[in-house]
Wavefront OBJ file of the C-alpha trace (Angstrom):
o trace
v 32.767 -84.671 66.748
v 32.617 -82.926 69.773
v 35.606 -80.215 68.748
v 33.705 -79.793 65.740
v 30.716 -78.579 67.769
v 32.458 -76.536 69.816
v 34.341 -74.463 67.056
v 30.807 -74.332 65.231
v 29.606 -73.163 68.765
v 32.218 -70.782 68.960
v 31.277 -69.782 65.924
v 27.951 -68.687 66.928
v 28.983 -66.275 69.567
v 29.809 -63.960 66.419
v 26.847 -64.752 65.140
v 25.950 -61.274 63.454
v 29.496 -60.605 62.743
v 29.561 -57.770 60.158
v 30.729 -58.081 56.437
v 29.592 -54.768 55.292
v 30.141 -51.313 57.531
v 27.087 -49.830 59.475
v 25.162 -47.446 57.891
v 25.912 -43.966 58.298
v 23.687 -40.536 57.285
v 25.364 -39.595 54.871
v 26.398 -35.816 54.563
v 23.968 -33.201 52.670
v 24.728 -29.695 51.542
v 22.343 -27.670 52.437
v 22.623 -23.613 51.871
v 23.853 -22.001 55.221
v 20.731 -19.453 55.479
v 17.542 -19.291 53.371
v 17.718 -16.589 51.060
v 14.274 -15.026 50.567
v 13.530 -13.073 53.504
v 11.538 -14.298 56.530
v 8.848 -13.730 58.030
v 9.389 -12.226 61.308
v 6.261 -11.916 63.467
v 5.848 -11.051 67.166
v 4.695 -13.369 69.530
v 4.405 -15.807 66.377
v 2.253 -19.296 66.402
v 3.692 -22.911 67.313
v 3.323 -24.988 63.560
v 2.601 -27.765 65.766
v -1.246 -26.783 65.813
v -1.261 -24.008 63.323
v -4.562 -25.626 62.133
v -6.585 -24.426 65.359
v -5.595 -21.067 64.936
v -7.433 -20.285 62.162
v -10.311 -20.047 64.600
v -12.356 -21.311 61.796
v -14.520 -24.309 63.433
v -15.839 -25.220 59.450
v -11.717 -25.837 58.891
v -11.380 -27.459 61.749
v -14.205 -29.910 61.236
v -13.207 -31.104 57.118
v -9.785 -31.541 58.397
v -10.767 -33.933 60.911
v -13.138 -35.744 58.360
v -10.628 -35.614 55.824
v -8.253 -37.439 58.412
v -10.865 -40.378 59.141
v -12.109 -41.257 55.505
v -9.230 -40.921 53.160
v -8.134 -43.299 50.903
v -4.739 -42.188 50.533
v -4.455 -42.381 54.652
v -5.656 -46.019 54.216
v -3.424 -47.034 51.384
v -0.325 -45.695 53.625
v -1.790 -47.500 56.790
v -2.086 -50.842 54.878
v 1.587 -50.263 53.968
v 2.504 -50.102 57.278
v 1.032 -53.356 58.239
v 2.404 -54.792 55.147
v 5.980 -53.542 56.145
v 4.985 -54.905 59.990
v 4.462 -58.376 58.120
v 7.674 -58.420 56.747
v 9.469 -57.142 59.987
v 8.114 -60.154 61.545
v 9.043 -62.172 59.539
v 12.325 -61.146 59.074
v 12.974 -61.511 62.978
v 12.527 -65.003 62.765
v 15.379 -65.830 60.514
v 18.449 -66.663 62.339
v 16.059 -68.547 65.125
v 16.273 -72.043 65.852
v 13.006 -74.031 64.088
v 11.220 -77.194 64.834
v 8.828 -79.744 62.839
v 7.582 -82.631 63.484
v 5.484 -85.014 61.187
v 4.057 -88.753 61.957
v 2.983 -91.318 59.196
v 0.480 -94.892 59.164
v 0.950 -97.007 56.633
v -1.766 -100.155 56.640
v -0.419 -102.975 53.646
v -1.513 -106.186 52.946
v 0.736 -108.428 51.072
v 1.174 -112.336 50.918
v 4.069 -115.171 50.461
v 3.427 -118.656 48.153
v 5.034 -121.873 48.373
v 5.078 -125.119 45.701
v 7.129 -126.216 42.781
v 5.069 -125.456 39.708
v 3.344 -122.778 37.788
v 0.494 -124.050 39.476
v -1.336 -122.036 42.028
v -4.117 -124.153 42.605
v -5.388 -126.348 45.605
v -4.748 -129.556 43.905
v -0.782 -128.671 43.064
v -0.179 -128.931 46.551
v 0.511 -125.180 46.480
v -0.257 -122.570 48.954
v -1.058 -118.869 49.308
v -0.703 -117.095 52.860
v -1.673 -113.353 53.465
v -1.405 -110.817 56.325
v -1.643 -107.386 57.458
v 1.274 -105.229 58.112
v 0.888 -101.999 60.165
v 3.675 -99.069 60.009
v 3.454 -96.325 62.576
v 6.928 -93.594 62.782
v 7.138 -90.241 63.819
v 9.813 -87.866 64.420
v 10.995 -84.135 65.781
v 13.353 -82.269 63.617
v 15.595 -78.922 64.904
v 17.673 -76.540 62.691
v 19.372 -73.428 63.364
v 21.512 -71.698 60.672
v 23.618 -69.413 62.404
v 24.028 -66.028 61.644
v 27.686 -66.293 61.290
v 27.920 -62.960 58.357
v 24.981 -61.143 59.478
v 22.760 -62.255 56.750
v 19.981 -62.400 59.167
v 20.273 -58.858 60.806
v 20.897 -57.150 57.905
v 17.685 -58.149 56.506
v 15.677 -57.257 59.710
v 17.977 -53.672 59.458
v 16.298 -53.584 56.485
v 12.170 -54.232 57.383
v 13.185 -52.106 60.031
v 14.155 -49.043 58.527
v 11.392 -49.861 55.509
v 9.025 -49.754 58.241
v 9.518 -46.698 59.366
v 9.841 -45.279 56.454
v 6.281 -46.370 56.264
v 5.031 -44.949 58.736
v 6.991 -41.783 57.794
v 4.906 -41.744 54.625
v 1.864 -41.530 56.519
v 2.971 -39.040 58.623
v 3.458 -36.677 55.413
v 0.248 -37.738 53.535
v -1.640 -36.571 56.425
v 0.109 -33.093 56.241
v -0.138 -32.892 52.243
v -4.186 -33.588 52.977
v -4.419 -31.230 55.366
v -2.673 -28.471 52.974
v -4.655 -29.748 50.231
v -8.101 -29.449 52.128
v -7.221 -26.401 53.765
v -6.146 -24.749 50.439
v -9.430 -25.799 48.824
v -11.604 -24.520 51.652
v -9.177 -21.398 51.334
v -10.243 -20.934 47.690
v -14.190 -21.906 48.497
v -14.477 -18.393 50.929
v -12.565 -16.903 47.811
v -14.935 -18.083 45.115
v -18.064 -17.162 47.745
v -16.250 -13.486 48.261
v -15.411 -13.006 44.127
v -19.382 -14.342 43.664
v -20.941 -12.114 45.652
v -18.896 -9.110 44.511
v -20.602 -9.698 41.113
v -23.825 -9.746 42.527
v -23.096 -6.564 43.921
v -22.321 -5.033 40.109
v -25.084 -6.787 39.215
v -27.816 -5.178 41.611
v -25.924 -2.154 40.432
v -26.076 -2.573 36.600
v -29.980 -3.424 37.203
v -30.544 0.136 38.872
v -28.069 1.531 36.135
v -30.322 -0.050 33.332
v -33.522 0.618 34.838
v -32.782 3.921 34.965
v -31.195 4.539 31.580
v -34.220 2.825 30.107
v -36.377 5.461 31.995
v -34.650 8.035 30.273
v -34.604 6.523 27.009
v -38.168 6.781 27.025
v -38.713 9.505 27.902
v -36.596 11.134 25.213
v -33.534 12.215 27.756
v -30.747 9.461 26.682
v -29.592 7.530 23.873
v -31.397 4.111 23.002
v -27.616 3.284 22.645
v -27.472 3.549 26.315
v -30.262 1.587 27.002
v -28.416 -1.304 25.191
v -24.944 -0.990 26.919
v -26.593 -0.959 30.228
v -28.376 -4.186 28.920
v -25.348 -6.072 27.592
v -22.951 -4.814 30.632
v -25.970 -6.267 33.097
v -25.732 -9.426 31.327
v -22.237 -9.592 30.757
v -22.208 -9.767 34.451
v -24.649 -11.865 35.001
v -22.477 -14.486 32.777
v -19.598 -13.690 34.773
v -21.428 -14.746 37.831
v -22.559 -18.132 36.549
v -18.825 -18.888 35.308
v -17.655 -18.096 39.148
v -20.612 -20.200 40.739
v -19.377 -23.197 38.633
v -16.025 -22.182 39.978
v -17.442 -22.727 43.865
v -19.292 -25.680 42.281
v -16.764 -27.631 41.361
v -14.365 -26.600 44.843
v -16.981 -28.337 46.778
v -16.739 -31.268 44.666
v -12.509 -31.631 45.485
v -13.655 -31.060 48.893
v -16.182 -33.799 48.998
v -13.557 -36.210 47.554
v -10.968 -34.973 49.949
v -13.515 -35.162 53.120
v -15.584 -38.064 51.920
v -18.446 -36.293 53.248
v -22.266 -36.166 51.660
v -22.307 -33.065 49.550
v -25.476 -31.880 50.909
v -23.893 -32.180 54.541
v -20.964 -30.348 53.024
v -22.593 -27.379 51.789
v -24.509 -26.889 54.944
v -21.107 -27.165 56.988
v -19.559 -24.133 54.236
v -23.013 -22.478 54.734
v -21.682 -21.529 58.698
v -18.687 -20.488 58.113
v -17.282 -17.049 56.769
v -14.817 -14.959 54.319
v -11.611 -16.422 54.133
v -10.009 -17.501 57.217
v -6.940 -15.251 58.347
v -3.959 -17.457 59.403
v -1.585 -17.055 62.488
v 1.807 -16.183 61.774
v 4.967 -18.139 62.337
v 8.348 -17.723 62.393
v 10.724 -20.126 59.947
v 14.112 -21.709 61.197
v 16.964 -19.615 59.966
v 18.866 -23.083 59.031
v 17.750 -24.712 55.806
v 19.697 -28.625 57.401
v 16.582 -28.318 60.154
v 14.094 -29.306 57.365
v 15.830 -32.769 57.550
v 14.098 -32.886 61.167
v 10.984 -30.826 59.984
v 9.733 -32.814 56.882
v 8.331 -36.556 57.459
v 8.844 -36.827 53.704
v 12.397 -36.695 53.805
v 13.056 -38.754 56.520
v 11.165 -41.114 55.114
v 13.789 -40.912 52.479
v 16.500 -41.408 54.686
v 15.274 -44.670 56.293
v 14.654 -46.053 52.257
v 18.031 -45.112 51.947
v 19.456 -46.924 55.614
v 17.017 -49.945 53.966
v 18.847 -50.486 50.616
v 21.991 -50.032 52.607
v 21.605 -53.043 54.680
v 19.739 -54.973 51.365
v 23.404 -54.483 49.736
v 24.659 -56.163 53.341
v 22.787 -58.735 53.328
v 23.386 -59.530 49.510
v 27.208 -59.018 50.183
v 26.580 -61.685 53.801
v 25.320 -64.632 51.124
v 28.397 -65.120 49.151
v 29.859 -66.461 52.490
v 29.081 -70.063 53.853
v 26.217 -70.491 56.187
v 26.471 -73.283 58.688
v 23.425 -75.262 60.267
v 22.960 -77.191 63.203
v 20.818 -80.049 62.841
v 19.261 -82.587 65.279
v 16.260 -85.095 64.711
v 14.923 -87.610 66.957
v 12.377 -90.406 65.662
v 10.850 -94.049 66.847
v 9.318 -96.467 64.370
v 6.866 -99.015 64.616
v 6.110 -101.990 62.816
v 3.244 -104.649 63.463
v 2.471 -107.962 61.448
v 1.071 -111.185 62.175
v 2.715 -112.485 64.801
v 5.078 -109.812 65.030
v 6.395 -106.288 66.458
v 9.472 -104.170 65.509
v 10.303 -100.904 66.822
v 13.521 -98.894 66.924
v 14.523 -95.415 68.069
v 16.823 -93.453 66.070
v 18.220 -90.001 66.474
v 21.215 -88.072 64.571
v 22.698 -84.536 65.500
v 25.588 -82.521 63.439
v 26.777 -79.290 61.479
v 25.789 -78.889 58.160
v 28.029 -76.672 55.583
v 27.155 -74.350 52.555
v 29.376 -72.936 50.771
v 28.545 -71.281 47.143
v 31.412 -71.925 45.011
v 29.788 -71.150 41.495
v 26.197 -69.846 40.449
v 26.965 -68.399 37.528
v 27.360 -64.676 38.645
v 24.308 -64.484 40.357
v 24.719 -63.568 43.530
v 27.361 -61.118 42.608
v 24.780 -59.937 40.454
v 22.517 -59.505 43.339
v 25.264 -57.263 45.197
v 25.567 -54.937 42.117
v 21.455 -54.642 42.007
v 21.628 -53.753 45.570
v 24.247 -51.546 45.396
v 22.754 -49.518 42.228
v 19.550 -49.293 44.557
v 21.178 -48.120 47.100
v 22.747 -45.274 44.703
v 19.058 -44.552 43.406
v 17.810 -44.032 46.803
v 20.671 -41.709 47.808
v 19.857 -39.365 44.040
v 16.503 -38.951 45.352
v 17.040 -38.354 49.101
v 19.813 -35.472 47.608
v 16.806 -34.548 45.140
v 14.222 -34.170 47.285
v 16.280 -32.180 49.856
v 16.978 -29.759 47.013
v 13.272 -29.703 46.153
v 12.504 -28.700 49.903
v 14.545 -26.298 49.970
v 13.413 -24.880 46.837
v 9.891 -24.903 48.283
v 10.117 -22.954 51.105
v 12.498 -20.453 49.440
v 9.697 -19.692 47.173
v 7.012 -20.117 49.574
v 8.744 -17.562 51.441
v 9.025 -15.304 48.314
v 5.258 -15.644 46.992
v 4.519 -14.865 50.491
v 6.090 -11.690 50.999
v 5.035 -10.912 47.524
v 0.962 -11.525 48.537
v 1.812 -9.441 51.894
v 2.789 -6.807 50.179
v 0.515 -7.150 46.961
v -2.811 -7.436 49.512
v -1.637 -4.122 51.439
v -1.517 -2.225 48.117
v -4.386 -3.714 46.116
v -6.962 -3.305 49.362
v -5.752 0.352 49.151
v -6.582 0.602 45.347
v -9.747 -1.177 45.558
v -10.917 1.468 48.593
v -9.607 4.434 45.394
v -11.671 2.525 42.694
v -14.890 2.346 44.862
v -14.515 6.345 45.996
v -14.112 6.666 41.896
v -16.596 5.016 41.210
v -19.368 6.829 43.672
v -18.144 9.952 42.306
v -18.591 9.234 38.565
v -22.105 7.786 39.127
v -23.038 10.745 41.362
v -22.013 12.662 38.143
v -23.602 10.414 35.643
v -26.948 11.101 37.264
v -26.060 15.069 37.061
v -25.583 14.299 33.833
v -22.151 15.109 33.517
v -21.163 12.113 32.476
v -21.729 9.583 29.994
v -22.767 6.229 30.243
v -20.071 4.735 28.711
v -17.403 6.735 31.266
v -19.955 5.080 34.565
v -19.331 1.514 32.911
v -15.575 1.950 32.588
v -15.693 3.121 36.106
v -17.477 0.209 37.277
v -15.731 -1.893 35.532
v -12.092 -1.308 37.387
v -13.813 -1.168 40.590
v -14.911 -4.851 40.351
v -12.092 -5.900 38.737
v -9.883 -3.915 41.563
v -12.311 -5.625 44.083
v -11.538 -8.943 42.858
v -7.914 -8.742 42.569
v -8.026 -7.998 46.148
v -9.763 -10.700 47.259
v -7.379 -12.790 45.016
v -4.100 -11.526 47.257
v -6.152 -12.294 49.877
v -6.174 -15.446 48.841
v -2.783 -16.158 48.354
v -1.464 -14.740 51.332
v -3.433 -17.485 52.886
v -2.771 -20.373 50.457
v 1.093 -19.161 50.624
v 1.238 -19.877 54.586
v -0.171 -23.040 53.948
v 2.282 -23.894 51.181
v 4.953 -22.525 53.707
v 3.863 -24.448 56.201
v 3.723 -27.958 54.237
v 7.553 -26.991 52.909
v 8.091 -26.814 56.488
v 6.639 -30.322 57.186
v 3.285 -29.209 58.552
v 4.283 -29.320 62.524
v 5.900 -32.864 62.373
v 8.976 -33.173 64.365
v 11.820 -36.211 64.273
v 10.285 -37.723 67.609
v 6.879 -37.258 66.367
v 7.028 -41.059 64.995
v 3.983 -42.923 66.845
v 1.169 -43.271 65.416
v -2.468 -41.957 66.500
v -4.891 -43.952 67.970
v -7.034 -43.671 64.703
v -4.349 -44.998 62.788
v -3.385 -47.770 65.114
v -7.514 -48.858 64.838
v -6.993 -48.570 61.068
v -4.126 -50.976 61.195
v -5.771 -53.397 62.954
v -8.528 -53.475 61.322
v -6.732 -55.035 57.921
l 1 2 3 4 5 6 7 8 9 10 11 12 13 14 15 16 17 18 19 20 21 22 23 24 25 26 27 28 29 30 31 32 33 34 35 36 37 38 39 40 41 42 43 44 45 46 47 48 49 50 51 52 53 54 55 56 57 58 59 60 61 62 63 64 65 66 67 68 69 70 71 72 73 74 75 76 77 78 79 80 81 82 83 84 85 86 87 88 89 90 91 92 93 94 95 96 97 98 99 100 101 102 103 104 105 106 107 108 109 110 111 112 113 114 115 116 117 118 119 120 121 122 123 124 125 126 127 128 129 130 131 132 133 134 135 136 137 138 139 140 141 142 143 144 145 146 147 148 149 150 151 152 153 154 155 156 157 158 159 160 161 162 163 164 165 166 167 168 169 170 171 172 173 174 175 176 177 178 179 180 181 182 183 184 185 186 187 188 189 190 191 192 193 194 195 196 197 198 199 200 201 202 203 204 205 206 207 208 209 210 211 212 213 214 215 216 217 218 219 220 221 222 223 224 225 226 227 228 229 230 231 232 233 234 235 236 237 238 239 240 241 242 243 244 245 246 247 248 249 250 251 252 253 254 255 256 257 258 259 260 261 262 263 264 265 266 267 268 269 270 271 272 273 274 275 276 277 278 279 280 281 282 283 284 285 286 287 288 289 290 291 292 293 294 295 296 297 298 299 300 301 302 303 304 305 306 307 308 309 310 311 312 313 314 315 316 317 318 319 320 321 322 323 324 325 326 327 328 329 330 331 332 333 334 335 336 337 338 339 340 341 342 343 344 345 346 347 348 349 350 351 352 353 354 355 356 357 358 359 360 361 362 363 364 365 366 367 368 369 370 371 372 373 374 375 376 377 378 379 380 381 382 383 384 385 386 387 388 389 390 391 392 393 394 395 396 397 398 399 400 401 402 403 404 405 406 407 408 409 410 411 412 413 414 415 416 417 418 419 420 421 422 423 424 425 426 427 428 429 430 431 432 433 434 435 436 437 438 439 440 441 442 443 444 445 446 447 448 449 450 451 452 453 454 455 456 457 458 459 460 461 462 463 464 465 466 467 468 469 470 471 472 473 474 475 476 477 478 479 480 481 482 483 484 485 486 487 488
């Protein structure tokens, strides 16, 4: 007995011996430089707070109350303290446990004497009866040891799914911000196209007011009078299709913000045109995004996760062994008499599969085809970030270059235009000719606030792609979140 304990002893000091090779990163191609070409800006901005330097304070404030009422932010901060649950309580496998349970039994039971069916006083037969009492209780130890790392590769695994957790909410809170920012981006942009039509508009009014003077006075056309009519009110429709436009932005905002829409509108009713971004400069190596983007190391600890599942479903075709140990004392009390005894019993116990019908093998070939699913879309969504900020980087230098020209042709189109309606009211030119004029000004004048547009929404896509500020060490959690966590 006692060499038996010692080799299962020995045996424990490798508890945690290996059966399946540590998990490695594996290797990604990634292209050696990024293709589209950079932005290269002097003195350009940290992405670690890009946010502040919008120096828009109405930003600033519906990213922070997008940040404390989102449901998406919740959802991944109940997933963390789901995968914390599981963590815990995959640390406690491999540890010793210990029950104990008691038990009272109360019986009453009899013996009867005499020589005949009989029962009754005048047989000579008797009946005696008494009380019996039962009172045990024991204390019971295990501890399966760990001899094939069963135990640590399933706490490898809650630990790696747990940060991938947390990873997750690390890169929903940069895809908010983008999202929120990119709406607010297109609210100034909606409020800047808007008010250019009311512009044409307070122009078409003078235009019609005036052509309806001078159709009545014998001077013009009635035919003008009607095209300066239906070109007022064709603007006037335009107007009330780009007001719906703004309407319904401040409705994603409200969902994104969770704010009151009437304190909502007064917030956008402070604030400005459309905020103008601080430049930044992008890594010239497309492998840094795998320390840049939350969202793919998130990937990567799935991927360490289902490594150590296939571990740990590899560890359970070995035998486990046990150590067991109980202790107990028993009781017994009837009339006229008492019984105890102490007993106790200590030893190794032995499991060894030998046939379940394929199914743990089966369970090694499940983890091992997860494993393989987790490394396609790690590999996928590398390829997809890279993707993104090459063409973030080419829609941006597009928009640069598009905004530069278009503001130049929208400056033309407005000169045009105050010539030709100077000349129109000479009366050297026709009605028609004005409207045409007018016409490609505001449309000129729209399509520039439309680059300016997205130039800005193109940073912000460029600056998601980049993983939004987050850096590898950036893995704690805020104090917000931590509040959140606990709170479940």
């Amino acid at each position: 007995m006692r060499a038996t304990l010692l080799t299962i002893l020995a045996g424990g000091a490798l508890a945690g011996c290996s059966v399946f090779p540590d998990y490695v990163r594996p290797s990604i191609d990634t292209p050696a430089q990024w293709q589209a070409q950079r932005t290269e800006a002097a003195g350009a901005a940290e992405r670690l707070d890009w946010w502040r330097q919008f120096n828009d304070p109405v930003l600033s404030r519906l990213l922070q109350a997008a940040e404390q009422d989102n449901p998406t932010l919740e959802q991944a901060v109940a997933n963390i303290a789901s995968a914390r649950a599981s963590l815990a309580g995959a640390e406690s496998g491999g540890m010793p446990s210990l029950t104990t349970k008691g038990a009272f039994t109360r019986s009453k039971g009899g013996t009867s004497t005499g020589t005949g069916a009989q029962t009754t006083s005048t047989s000579g037969s008797s009946f005696n009866t008494g009380i019996t009492q039962i009172l045990s209780g024991s204390l019971d130890a295990s501890w399966e040891l760990d001899l094939f790392g069963k135990f640590a590769f399933n706490r490898q695994a809650e630990q790696a799914r747990l940060a991938a957790a947390e990873l997750t909410l690390h890169n929903a809170k940069v895809s908010l911000a983008a999202e929120v920012a990119s709406d607010y981006v297109s609210y100034r942009a909606c409020q800047l196209t808007a008010t250019a039509y009311q512009n044409a508009i307070a122009s078409k009014q003078d235009t019609a007011r005036l052509t309806g003077v001078l159709a009545g006075a014998g001077f013009s056309s009635p035919a003008d009078a009607v095209l300066a009519e239906a070109s007022l009110h064709a603007s006037e429709s335009s107007l009330i299709a780009q007001r719906t436009e703004c309407d319904n932005t401040v409705k994603a905002l409200v969902a994104l913000t969770g704010l009151a829409e009437a304190d909502l509108r007064a917030w956008l009713a402070a604030g400005g045109g459309i905020p103008v971004p601080a430049q930044f400069q992008v890594d010239s190596v497309p492998a840094d995004l795998l320390t840049q983007r939350p969202d793919l190391a998130a990937d990567e600890r799935k991927l360490a996760a289902a490594s150590a599942d296939i571990g740990n479903a590899v560890a359970k075709r070995y035998p486990s062994v046990s150590l067991t140990g109980s202790i107990g004392k028993r009781k017994t009390e009837t009339t006229g008499l008492t019984l105890s005894s102490n007993t106790w019993s200590i030893g190794p116990t032995v499991t060894l599969p030998i046939f379940d019908g394929g199914e743990l093998r089966s369970k090694v070939d499940s983890a091992e085809a997860a494993y393989a699913s987790a490394l396609a879309t790690y590999r996928s969504d590398i390829r997809s970030a890279v993707k993104e900020v090459e063409q973030a980087l080419v829609n941006l230098s597009g928009a640069e270059q598009r905004e530069r020209v278009e503001g130049r042709s929208a400056e033309q189109y407005r000169q045009y235009f105050r010539a030709a309606e100077l000349n129109w009211r000479s009366g050297g030119l026709s009605l028609l000719s004005l409207e045409d004029a007018r016409g490609q000004m505001i449309t000129q004048e729209i399509s520039h606030i439309t680059q300016q547009q997205n130039r800005v929404q193109y940073w912000i896509a460029l600056y998601k792609a980049l993983g939004g500020g987050w850096r590898a060490q950036d893995t704690q959690l805020s104090a917000g979140d931590t509040q959140r966590e606990e709170s479940l």
